[in-house]
DSSP file (Angstrom, degrees, kcal/mol; ACC not computed):
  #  RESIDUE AA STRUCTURE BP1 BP2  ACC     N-H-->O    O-->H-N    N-H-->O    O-->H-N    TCO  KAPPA ALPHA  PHI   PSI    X-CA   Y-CA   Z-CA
    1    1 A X              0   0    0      0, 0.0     2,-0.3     0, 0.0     0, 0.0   0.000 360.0 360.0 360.0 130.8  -55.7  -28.4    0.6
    2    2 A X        -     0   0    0      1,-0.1     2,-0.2     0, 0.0     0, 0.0  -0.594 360.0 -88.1 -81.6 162.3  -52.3  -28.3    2.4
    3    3 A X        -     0   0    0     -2,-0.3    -1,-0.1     1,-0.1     2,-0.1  -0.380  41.2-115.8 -34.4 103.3  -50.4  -30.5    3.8
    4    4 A X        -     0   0    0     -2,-0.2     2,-0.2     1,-0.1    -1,-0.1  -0.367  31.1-149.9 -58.4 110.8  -51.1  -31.3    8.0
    5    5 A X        -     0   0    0      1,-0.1    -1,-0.1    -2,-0.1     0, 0.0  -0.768  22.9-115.4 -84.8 163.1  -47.7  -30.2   10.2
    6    6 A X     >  -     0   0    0     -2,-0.2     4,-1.2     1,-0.1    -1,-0.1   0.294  22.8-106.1 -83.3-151.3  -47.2  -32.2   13.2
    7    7 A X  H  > S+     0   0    0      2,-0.2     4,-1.7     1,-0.2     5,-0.4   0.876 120.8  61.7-102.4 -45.9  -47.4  -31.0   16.2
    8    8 A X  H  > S+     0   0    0      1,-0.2     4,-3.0     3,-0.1     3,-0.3   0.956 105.3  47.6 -40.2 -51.8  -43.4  -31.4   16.3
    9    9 A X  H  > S+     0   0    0      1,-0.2     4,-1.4     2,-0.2     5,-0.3   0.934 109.9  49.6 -61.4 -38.9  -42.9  -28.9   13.3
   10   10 A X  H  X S+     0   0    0     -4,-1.2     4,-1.0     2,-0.2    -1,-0.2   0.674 112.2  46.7 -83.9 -19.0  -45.0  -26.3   14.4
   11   11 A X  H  X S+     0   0    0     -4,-1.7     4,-1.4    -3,-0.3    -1,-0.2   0.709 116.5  49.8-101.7 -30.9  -43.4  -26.1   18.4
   12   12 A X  H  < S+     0   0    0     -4,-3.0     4,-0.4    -5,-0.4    -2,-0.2   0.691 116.6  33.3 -88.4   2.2  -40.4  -26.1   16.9
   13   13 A X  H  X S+     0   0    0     -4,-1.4     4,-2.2    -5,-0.2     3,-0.4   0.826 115.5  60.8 -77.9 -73.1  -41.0  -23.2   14.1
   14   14 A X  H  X S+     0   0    0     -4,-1.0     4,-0.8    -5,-0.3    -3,-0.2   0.832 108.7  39.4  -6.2 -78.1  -43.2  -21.5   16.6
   15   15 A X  H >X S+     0   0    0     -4,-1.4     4,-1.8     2,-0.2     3,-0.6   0.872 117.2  54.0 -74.9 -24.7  -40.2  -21.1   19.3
   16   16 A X  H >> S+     0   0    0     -4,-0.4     4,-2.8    -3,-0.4     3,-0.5   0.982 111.8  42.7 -36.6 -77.1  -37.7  -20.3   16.3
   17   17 A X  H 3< S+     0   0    0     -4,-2.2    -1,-0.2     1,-0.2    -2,-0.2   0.596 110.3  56.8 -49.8 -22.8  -39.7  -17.7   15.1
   18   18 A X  H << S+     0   0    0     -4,-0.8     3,-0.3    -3,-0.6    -1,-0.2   0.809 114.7  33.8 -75.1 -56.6  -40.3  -16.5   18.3
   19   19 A X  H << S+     0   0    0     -4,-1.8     3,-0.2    -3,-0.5    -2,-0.2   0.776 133.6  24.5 -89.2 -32.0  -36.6  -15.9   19.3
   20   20 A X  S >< S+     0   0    0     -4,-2.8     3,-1.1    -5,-0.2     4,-0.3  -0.258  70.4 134.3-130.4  70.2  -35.3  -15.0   16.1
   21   21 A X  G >   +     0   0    0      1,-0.3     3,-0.6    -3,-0.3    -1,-0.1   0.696  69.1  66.0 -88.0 -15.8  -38.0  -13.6   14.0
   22   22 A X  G 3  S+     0   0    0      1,-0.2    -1,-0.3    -3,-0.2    -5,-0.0   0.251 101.6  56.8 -87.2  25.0  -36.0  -10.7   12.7
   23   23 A X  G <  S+     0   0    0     -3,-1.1    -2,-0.2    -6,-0.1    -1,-0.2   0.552  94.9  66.6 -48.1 -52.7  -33.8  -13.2   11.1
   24   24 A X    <   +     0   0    0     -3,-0.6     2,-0.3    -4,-0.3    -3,-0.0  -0.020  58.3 172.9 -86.8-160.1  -36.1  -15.0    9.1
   25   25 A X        -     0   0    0      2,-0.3    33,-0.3     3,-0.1    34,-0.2  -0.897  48.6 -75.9-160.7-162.9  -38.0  -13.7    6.1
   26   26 A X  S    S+     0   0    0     -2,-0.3     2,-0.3    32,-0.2     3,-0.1   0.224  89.0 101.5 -99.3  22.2  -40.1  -14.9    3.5
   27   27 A X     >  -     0   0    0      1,-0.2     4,-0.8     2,-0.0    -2,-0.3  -0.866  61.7-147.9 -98.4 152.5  -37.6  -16.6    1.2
   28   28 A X  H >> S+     0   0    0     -2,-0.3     4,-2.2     2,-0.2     3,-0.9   0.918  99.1  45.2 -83.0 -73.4  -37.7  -20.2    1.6
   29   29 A X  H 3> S+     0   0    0      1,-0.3     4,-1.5     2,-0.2     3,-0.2   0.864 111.9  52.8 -51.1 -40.1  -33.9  -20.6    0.8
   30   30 A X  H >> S+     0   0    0      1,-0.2     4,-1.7     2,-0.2     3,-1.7   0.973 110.8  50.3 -42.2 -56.0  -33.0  -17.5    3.1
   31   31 A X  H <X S+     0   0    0     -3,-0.9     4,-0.5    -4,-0.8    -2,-0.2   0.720 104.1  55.2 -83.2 -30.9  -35.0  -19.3    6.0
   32   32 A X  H 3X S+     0   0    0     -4,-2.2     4,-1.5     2,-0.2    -1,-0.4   0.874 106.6  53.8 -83.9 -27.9  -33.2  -22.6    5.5
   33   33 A X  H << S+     0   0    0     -3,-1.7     4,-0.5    -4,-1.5    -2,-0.2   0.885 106.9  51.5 -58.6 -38.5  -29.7  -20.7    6.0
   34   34 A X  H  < S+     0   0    0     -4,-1.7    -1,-0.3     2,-0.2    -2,-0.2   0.409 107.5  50.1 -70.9  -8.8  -30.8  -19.4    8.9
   35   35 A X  H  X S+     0   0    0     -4,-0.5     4,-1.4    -3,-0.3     3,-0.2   0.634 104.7  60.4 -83.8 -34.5  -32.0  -22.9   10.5
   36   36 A X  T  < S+     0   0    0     -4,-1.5    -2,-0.2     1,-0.2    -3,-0.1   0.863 107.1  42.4 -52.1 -35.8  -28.9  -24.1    9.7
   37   37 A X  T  4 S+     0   0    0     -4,-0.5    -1,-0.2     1,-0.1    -2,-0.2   0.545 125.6  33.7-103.7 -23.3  -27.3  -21.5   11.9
   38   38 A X  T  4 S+     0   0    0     -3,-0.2     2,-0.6    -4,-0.2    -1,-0.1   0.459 120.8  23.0-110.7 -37.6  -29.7  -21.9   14.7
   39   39 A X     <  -     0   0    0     -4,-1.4     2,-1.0    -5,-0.1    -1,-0.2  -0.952  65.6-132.9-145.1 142.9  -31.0  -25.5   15.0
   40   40 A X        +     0   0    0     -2,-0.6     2,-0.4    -3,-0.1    -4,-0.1  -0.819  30.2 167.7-119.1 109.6  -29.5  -28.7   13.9
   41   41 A X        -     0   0    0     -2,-1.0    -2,-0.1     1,-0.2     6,-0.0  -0.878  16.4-164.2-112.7 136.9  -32.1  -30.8   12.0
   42   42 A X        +     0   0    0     -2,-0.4    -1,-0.2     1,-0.0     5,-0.1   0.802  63.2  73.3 -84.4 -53.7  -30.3  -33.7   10.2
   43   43 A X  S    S-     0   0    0      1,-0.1    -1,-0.0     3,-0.1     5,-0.0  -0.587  71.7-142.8 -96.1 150.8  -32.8  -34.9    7.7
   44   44 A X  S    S+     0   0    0      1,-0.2     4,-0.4     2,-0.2    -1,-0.1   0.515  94.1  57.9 -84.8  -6.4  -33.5  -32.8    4.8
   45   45 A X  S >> S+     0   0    0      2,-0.2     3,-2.9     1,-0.2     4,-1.9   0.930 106.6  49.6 -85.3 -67.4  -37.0  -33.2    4.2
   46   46 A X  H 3> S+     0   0    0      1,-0.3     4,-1.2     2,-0.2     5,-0.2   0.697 108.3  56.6 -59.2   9.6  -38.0  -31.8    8.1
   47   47 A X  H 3> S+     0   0    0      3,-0.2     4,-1.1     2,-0.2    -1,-0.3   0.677 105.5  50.5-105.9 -13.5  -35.8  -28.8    7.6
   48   48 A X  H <> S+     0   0    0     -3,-2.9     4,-2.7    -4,-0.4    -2,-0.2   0.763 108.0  49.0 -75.8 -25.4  -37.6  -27.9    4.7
   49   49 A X  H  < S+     0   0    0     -4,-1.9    -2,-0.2     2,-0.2    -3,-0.1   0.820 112.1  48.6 -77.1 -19.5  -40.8  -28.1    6.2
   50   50 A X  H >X S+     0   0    0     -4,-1.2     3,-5.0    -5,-0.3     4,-2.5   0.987 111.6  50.5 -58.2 -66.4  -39.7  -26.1    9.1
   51   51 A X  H 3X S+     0   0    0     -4,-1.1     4,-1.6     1,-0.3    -2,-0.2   0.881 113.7  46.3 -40.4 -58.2  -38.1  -23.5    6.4
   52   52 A X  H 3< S+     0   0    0     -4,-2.7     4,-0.3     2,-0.2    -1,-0.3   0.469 112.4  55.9 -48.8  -7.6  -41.6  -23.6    4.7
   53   53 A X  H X> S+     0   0    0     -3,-5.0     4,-2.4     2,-0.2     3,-0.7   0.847 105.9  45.4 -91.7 -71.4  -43.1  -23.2    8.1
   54   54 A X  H 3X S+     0   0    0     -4,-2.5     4,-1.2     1,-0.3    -2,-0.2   0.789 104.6  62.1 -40.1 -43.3  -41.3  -20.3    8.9
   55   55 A X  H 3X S+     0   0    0     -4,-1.6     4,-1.4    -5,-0.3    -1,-0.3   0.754 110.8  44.0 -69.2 -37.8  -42.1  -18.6    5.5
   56   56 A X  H <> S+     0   0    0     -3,-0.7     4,-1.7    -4,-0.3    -1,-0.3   0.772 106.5  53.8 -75.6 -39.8  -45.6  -18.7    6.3
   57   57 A X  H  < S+     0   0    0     -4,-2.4    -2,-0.2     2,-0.2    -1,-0.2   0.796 115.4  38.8 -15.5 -61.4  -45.6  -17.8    9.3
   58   58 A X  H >X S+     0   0    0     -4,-1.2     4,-2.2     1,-0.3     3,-1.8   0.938 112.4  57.8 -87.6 -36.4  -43.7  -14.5    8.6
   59   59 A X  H 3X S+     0   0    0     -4,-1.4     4,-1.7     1,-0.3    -1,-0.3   0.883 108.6  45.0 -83.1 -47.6  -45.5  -14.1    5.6
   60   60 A X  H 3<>S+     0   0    0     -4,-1.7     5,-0.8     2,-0.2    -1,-0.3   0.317 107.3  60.4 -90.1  26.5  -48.8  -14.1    7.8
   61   61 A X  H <45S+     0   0    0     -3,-1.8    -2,-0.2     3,-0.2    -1,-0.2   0.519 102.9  58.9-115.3 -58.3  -47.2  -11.7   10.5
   62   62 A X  H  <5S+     0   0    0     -4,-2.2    -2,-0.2     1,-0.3    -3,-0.2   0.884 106.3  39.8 -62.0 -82.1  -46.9   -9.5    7.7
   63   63 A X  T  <5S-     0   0    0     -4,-1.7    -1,-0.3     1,-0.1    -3,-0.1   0.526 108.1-117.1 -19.4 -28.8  -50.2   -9.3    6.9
   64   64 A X  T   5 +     0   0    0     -5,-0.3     2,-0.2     1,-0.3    -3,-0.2   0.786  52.1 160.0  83.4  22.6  -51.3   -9.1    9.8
   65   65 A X      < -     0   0    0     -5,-0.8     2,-0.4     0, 0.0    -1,-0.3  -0.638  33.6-136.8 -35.1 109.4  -53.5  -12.3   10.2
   66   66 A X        -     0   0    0     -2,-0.2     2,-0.3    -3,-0.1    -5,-0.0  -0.885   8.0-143.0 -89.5 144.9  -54.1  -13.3   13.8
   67   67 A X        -     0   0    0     -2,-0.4     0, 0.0     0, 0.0     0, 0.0  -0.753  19.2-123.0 -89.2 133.0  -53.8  -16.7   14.7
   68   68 A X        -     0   0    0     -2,-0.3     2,-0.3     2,-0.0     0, 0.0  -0.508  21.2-138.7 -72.8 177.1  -56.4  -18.0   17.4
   69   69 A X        -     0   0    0     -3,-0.0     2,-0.6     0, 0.0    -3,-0.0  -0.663   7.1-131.9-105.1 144.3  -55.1  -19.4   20.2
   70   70 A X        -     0   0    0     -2,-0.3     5,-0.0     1,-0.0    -2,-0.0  -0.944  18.9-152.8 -97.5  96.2  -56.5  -22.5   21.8
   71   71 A X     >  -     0   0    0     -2,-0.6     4,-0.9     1,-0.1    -1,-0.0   0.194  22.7-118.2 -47.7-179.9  -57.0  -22.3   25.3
   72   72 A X  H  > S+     0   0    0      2,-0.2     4,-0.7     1,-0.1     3,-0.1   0.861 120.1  55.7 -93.4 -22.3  -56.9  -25.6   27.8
   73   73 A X  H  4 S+     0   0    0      1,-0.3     3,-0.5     2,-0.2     4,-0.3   0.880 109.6  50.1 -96.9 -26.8  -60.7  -24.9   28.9
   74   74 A X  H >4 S+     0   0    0      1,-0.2     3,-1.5     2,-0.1     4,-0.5   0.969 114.5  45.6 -32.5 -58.4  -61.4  -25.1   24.7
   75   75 A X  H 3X S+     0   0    0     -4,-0.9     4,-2.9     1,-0.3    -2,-0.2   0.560 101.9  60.8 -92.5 -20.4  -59.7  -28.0   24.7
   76   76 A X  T 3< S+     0   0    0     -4,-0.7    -1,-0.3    -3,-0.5    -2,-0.1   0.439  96.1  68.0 -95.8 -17.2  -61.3  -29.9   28.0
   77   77 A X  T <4 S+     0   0    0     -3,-1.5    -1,-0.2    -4,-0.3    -2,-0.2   0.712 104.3  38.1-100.7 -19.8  -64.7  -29.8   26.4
   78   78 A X  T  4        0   0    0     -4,-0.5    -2,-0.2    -3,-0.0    -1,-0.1   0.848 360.0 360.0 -89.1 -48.2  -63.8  -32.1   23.8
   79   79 A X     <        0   0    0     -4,-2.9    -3,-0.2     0, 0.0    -2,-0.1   0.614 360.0 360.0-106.4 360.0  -61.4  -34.7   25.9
């Protein structure tokens, strides 16, 4: 089993990837140069999980894996 990202890592990988997804790639170490260049995360541990974020992400773009979406009226049934 991996490892849960918060809800922070994922809205901020998410809009990263979003605006500059022909930038990243699927090297981890590539992906962290390019975060440097784009967002300024101080501690070194969440800029790696973002960089690992990313890599998966693109990695599952490539493949071609859709991700569902959660709608609000999903979400209303439970809270």
């Amino acid at each position: 089993m991996g490892r849960i990202k918060t809800v922070l890592v994922k809205r901020v990988t998410k809009q990263l990837v979003k605006e500059h997804a022909d930038e990243f790639s699927e090297d981890f170490t590539k992906n962290k140069e390019v975060l440097a260049k784009y967002a300024k995360i101080e501690s070194p541990k969440l800029r790696n999980v973002v960089a690992g974020y990313v890599s998966r992400l693109i990695k599952q773009a490539k493949e071609g894996k859709v991700r569902r979406s959660i709608h609000k009226e999903d979400i209303s049934r439970f809270y």
